[in-house]
C-alpha positions, 0 to 999 in steps of 0.5 A: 640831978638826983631825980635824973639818976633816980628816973634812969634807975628805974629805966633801967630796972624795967628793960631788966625785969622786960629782958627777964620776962622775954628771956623766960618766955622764950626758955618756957616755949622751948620747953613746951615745944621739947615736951609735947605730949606723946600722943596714944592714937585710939584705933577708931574711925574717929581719929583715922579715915580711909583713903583707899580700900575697905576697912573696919575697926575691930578688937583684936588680940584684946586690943583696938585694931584697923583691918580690912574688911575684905582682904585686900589693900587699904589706907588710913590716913590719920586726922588732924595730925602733921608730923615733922620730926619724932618717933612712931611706933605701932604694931603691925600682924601680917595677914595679905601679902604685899608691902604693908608700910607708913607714909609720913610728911605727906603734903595736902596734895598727897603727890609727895611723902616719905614711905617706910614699909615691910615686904611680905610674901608669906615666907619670912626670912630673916637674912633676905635683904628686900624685907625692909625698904625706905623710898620716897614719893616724888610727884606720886611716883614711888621711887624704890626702884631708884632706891636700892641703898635703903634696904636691910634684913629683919626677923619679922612674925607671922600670927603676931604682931610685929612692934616698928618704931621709926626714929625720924629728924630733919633729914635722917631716919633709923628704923627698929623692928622687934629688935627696940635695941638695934636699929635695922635700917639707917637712912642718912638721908631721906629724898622727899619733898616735906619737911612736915605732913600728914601720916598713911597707913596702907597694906591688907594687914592689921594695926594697933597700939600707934603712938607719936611722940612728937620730937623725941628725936634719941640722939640722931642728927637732924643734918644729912648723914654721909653720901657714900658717893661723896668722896669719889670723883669719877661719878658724873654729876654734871649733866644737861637735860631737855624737855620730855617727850612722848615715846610710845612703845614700838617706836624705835629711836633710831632710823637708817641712813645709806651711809657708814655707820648706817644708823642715827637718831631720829630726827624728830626726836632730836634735834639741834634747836633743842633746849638745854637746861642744867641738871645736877646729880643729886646725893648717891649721885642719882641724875633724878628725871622723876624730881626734875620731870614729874610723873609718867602716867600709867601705860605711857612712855617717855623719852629725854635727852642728857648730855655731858662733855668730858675732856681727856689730855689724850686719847684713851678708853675708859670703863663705864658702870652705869646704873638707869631706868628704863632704857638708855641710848649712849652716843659719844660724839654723835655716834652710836655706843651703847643700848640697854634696856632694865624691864623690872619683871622681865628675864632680862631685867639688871640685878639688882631687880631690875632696880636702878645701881650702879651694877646695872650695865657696863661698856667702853668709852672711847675718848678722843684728845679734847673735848668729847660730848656724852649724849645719853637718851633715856626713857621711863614707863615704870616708877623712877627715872634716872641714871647713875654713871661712873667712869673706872679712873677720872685721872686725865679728865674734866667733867 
């Protein structure tokens, strides 16, 4: 009995010392992963390779710098490095005009990443809103014109350099420029595809004194911040969707028909065996084609279909404030309602320029008693693609 007693002590004992181990094992590896070591990159064509354009490694202001080496655009994607959550700051001198900017979470492919940078135009303004962006990369496709939320104002240097840092964990940013005390753009919610990916810098500009401080997060939530869209329940968010098709320019929609109201869609364009699949609006509530559908090649064209039923306890007429890219054809229960077209460059492009909000473009839609299908073609040529659309009061309606 005693030895029985004496064999289950030292069982015991050991599970105890074993726990203690995998115990402080596990409380050493979490600091280990707390503390990683901030990581100084030295300017050098050992730890940076260009991805487009000229580059060459110099001194400037007494300091290891990368500028181009003929005053155009480059990129530098920094080796062996995959960053997920943490802080980066650098220095930037803005030389070129253009968008000098870091790419960060880029995948192996390159096709998708998250992308902060500067506008520059050779004349800084402190109150001008566009001088700060954050997008992301979908299928290669930079999504500012669909991003018009994530902008601020900043005082930015000419002849100097200009200290960034960017603030970066699980789904949330904070960027700082000059300013190490205020954040000047907080993005709660970044819209790209990696979780984790390489670093690119790209602009005709000068960089220097880059540093990562893997997961030094400050005091940012990793989780989603607040969808301003969220609370509201007169966005449409349910939506249907078809395949894309090609939609070259000069080619019109809509054909003639010798009878009242004189026009309908071509049929080669729609028509009733189409397939639909279910798309829901995304945070800000963005119907987002690029995600869903990819990349439109460079000169091309494409056109697709997305539907919605809204039914209404009797007849009416609602207000409808739509933001979209590039075009959009609305028809409600087959019939023609709405055609407006957001050229990015042209004199008729919608504010804000010519970007995807909600104060794109306005219209009436007439609701019958029931059910009334919302039937919307859209087209995309030119970066994001997609719509945003609110109704004026959602009171005596499903969708």
């Amino acid at each position: 009995m005693q030895t029985e007693q004496k064999v289950n002590g030292m069982i015991k004992k050991v599970f105890l010392m074993v726990g203690l181990l995998l115990l402080n094992g596990a409380v050493n590896a979490q600091r280990a992963k707390k503390g990683k070591k901030e990581l100084k990159v030295p300017m050098t064509a050992e730890h940076w390779a260009p991805t487009a354009g000229s580059v060459e490694f110099v001194t400037h202001r007494s300091v290891p710098a990368i500028r181009s080496a003929n005053e155009e655009g480059f990129g530098v994607h920094l080796k062996d490095v995959q960053f997920a959550d943490g802080t980066i700051e650098y220095d930037v001198e803005l030389i070129g005009r253009g968008f000098p900017g870091i790419m960060f979470r880029t995948g192996k492919d390159t096709l998708n990443s998250e992308l902060f940078y500067i506008r520059y135009f050779g004349t800084p303004d402190d109150k001008k809103r566009t001088t700060l962006q954050y997008t992301s990369v979908q299928d290669k496709v930079n999504m500012w014109d669909m991003t018009d939320d994530y902008q601020a104002a900043a005082t930015i240097y000419e002849k100097r350099w200009n200290h960034v840092k960017l603030v970066v964990h699980g789904r949330q940013l904070k960027v700082y420029v000059n300013d190490m005390q205020h954040a000047v753009l907080q993005v709660p919610a970044m819209e790209g595809e990696n979780e984790v990916g390489g670093i690119e810098l790209t602009g005709n500009v000068i960089y220097a004194n880059f540093v990562v401080r893997p997961d030094a997060t400050e005091d940012l939530p990793a989780g989603a911040g607040f969808d301003p869209t969220g609370n509201d329940p007169r966005y449409l968010r349910n939506w249907s969707v078809t395949e894309p098709i090609d939609f070259p320019f000069g080619k019109d929609l809509m054909v003639g028909i010798p009878r009242s109201p004189g026009v309908s869609i071509d049929p080669t364009l729609f028509d009733s065996t189409a397939v639909w699949t279910p798309l829901k609006a995304e945070r800000r509530a963005l119907v987002n084609l690029t995600r869903r559908f990819g990349e439109t090649k460079q000169g091309a064209r494409r056109l697709t279909w997305i539907k919605t039923n809204i039914t209404a306890e009797e007849a009416q007429k609602r207000q409808v404030d739509m933001g979209f890219s590039d075009e959009v054809w609305v028809f409600i229960n087959g019939q023609p309602l709405h055609i407006d077209k957001n050229y990015y460059g042209s004199p008729g492009m919608k504010e804000p320029r010519g970007r995807c909000s909600i104060e794109n473009t306005s219209f009436e839609l007439p609701l019958q008693a029931g059910e009334n299908e919302v039937l919307i073609g859209v087209t995309n040529y030119f970066f994001g693609w997609g719509i945003i659309a609110r109704l004026d009061d959602s009171e005596g309606l499903s969708f």
